[in-house]
N, C-alpha and C positions, 0 to 999 in steps of 0.2 A: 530526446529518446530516453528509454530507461535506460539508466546504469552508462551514458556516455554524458560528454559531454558538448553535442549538439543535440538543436533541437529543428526539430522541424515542426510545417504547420498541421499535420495532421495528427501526432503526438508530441505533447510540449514537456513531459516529464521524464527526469533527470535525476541521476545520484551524484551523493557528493561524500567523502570521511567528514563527520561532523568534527571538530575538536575541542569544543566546548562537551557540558555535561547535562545543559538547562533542562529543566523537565519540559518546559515546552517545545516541541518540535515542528510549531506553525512558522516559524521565520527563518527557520536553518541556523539561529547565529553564529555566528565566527566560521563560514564552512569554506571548504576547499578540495573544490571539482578535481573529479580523476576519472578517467576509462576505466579502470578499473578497480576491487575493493582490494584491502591490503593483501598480503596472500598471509596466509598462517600454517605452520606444519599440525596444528589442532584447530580443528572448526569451534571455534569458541559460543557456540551457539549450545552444544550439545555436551554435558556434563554425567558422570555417573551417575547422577542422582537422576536425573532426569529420565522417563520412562514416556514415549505415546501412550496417550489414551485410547486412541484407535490401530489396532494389529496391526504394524507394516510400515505404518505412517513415521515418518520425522517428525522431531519437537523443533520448533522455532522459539528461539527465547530473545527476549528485548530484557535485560539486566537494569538499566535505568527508570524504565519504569515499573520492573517488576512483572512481567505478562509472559504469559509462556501461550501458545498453541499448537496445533497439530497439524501438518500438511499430506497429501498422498507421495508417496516415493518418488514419484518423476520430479516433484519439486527440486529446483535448487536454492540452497541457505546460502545468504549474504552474512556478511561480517556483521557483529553489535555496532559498530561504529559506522554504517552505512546508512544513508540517508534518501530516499526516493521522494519526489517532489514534483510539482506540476506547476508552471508559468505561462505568463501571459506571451504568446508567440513574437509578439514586438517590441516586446521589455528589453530592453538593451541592457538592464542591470540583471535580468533574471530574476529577480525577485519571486519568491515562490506563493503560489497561492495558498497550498496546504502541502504539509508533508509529512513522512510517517517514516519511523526506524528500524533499524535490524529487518529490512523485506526476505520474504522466499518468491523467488519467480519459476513461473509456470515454462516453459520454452521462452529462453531466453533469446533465443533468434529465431524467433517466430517468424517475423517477418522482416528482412536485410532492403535496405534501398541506400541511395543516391541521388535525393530527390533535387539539388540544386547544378546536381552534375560536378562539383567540385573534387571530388576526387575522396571524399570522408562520407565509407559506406557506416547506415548507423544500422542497431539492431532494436527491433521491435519485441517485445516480449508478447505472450498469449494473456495473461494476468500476471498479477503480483497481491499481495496479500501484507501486512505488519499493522505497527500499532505506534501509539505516541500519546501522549501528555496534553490535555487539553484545558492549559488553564488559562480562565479568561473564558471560559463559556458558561451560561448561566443553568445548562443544565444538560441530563443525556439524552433529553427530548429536541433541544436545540441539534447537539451536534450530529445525533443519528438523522434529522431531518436538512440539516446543512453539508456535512462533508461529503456522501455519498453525492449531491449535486455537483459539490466545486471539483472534486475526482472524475466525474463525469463531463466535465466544460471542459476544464482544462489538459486532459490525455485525448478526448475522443470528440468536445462539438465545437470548440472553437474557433472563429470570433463568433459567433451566434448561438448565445444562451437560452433561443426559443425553442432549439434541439434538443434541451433536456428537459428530461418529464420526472417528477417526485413520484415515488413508489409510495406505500404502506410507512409508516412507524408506528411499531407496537412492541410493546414491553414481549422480552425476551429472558429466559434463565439457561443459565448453561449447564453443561451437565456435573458441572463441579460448585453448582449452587449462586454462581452470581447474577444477579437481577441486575437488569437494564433494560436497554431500549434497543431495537433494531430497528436500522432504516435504509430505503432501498433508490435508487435514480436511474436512469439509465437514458439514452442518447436514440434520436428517429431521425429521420434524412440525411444523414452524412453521406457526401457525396465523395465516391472515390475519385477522386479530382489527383488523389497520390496515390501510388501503390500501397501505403502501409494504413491509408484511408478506411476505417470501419466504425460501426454503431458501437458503443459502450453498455456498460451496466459496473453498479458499483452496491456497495453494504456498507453499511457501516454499522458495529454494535459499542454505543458506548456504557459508561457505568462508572459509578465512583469506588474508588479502591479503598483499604480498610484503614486510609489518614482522612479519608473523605474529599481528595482530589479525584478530579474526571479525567478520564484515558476512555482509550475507545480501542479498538480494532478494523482494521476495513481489509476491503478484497474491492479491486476492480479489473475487467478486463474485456479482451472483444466480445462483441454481441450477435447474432445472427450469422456465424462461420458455421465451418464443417464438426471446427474441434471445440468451439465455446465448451467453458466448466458448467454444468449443469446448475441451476439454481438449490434443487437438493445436494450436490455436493461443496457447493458454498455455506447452505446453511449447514450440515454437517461440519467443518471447521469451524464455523462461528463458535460450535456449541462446543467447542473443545477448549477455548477462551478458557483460562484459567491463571491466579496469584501465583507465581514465582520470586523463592529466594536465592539469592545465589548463597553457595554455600560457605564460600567464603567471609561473608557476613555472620555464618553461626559462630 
């Protein structure tokens, strides 16, 4: 599940404090699982310099790679050091398929179960949203066409990758001027076979930042509910994508 550390089969993805610094965030290195992110008496996401772009909204900042965005108010911000990830359900090592830093999750106890009967209820989020470092990809047409799928198999259609279907990728500009690519996937016959069992959808916009390294941003979450996040209001955060310095570095 998000942000614990069990996983069940109908959600496989999971946070962790990362302790390393690597810019890439596809393998998790050096990490180590927790129920919960560190606690801090300042949310270290949000600094005075930092202002939304959209009225009302929260800024979400990833410091290591430099990414700032915008979420609606209900969101809640995770730690810079928090990590959300998606594995293969029978991995015994966990090993992550993809994973992305500093998240904001949408209802974070979306949906609560106990699917093995064990006695460790987990919690399901509605979405979640961040960003991460993608080096090692050959381009932002690659990743915006690949990560929205692997987000998409491994939170919501796994073991059966015939459940996910590729969206559109099409070059995308934010409203603070960066060009990239956006790409979209999402999940059809998942059987609630679990309670916390549903269809996905996912985004992904990636782009190269101004060393000429690829980073991306993605948003996934349930698909076909009461409360799904509308697809204009995913693309709406997309478009808020924007370079952060921390200010510390001036």
């Amino acid at each position: 599940m998000i942000a614990a550390t069990a996983v069940v089969a109908a959600a496989a993805a999971a946070g962790f404090v990362l302790l390393g610094s690597g810019e890439d965030d596809r393998a998790g290195t050096g990490p180590t699982k927790a129920t919960s992110p560190p606690a801090s008496p300042n949310n270290p996401r949000r600094t005075d310099t930092e202002t939304a772009t959209v009225k009302g909204w929260k800024v979400v900042v990833n410091p290591s790679q430099g990414i700032a965005f915008d979420v609606p108010p209900q969101w809640a911000l995770q730690s810079t050091s928090w990590v959300t990830y998606v594995s293969e359900n029978d991995d015994p090592d966990d090993t992550p398929l993809i994973a992305m830093r500093a998240p904001a999750y949408l209802k974070e106890q979306w949906c609560t179960s106990d699917e093995d009967k064990g006695g460790t209820v987990e919690d399901t989020p509605l979405a979640v949203a961040g960003s991460r470092g993608n080096n090692g990809a050959r381009s932002a047409e690659e990743i915006a066409g690949s990560d929205p799928r692997t987000w998409v198999y491994g939170q919501f259609a796994q073991p059966d990758k015939n459940k996910v279907r590729p969206g559109t990728v099409k070059p995308f500009t934010t409203n603070s001027g960066i060009k990239g690519t956006l790409g979209t996937a999402w999940s059809v016959g998942v059987k609630r076979t679990q309670k916390c069992a549903t269809n996905g959808k996912a985004w992904t916009f990636a782009f190269k930042n101004p060393q000429g390294d690829l980073a991306s941003w993605s948003f996934f979450g349930a698909k076909g509910v009461t409360d799904e996040v509308p697809d204009e209001t995913v693309r709406k955060i997309a478009a808020t994508v924007r370079l952060y310095k921390d200010p510390s570095d001036s």
